[in-house]
PLY file of the C-alpha trace (Angstrom):
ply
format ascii 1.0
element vertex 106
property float x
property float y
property float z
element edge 105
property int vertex1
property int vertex2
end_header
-2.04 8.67 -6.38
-4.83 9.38 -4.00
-4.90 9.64 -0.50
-6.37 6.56 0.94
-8.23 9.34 3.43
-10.25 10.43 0.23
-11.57 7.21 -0.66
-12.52 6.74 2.47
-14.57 9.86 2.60
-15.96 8.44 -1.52
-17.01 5.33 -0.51
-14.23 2.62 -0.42
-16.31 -0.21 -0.93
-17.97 0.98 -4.26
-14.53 2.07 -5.37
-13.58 -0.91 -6.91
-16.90 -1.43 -8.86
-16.31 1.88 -10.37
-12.73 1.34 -11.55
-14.17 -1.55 -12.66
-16.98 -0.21 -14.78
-14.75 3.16 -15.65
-11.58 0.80 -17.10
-8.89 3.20 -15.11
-5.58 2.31 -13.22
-5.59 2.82 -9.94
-2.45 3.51 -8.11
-3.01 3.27 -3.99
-0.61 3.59 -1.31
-1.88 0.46 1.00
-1.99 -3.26 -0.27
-5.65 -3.40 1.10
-7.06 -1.29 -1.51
-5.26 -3.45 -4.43
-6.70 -6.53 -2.44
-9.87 -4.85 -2.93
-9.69 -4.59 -7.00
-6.91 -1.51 -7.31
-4.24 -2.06 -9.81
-1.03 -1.68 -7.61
0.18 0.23 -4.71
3.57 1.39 -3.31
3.93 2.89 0.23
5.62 2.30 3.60
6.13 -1.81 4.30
3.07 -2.08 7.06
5.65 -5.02 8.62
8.43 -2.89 8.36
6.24 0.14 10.15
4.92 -2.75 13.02
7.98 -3.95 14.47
9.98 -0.16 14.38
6.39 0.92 16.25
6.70 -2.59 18.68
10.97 -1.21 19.17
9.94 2.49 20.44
6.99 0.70 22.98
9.47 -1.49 24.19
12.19 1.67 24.54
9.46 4.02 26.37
8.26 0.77 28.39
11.75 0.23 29.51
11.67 4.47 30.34
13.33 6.07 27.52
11.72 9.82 27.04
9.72 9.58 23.72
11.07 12.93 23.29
14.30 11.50 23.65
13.74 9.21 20.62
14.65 9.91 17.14
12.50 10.53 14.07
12.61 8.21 11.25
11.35 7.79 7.75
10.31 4.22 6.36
12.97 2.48 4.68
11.03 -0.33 2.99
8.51 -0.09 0.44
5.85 -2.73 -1.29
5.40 -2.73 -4.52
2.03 -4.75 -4.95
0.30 -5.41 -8.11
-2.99 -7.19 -8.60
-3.16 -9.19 -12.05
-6.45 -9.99 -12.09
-6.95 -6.37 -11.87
-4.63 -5.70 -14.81
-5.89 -8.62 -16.84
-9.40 -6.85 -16.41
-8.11 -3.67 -17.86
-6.11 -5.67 -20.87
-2.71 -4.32 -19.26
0.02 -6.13 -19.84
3.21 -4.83 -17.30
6.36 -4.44 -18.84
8.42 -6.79 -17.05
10.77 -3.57 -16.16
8.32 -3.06 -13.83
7.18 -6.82 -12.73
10.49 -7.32 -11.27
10.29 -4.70 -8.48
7.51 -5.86 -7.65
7.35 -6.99 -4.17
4.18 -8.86 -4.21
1.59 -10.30 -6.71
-1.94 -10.55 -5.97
-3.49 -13.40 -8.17
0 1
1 2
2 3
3 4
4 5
5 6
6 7
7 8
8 9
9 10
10 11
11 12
12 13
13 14
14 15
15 16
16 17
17 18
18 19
19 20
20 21
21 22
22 23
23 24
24 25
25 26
26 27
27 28
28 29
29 30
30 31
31 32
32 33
33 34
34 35
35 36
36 37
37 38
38 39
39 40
40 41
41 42
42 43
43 44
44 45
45 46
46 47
47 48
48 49
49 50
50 51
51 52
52 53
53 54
54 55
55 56
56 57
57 58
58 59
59 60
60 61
61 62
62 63
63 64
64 65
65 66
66 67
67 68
68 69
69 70
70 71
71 72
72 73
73 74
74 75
75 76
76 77
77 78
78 79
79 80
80 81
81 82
82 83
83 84
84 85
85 86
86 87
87 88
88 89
89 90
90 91
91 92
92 93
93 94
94 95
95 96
96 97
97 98
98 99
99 100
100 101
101 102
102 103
103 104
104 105
């Protein structure tokens, strides 16, 4: 997988076209990029990530010590796939993997 920090620094938004034209998988770690034409991505659950981020605010606003807070690692991951994307590259998913998928991108 790579960082989402070196396609930025590539050129996201030609990214796609070259996967395209090149006929590789791409595996990303943000559902963005497989909006944008990647093949699938599995990382963090952004929701997940928002409302843990909105429970610390409302701790520190209420005048708990950040400090004070603990540390924690995501527990819930997306699995997104994009079969247009995988149609393009004549992939066919085993359905193994189809069905931990958390979302499909048509």
């Amino acid at each position: 997988m790579v960082p989402d920090i070196l396609l930025s620094v590539l050129g996201t938004p030609q990214f796609p076209d070259f996967v395209a034209r090149s006929r590789l998988p791409s595996m990303h770690n943000s559902r963005f990029d497989v909006e944008a034409g990647g093949l699938m991505s599995y990382g963090p659950s952004r929701t997940s990530a928002a409302h843990r981020t909105a429970y610390y605010v409302d701790r520190i606003l209420k005048g708990t010590k950040p400090a004070d807070l603990p540390v924690e690692q995501p527990m819930t991951f997306d699995f997104v796939v994009n079969l247009k994307t995988a149609q393009a590259l004549r992939l066919t998913l085993p359905n193994d993997i189809m069905l931990q998928v958390t979302e499909v991108i048509q």
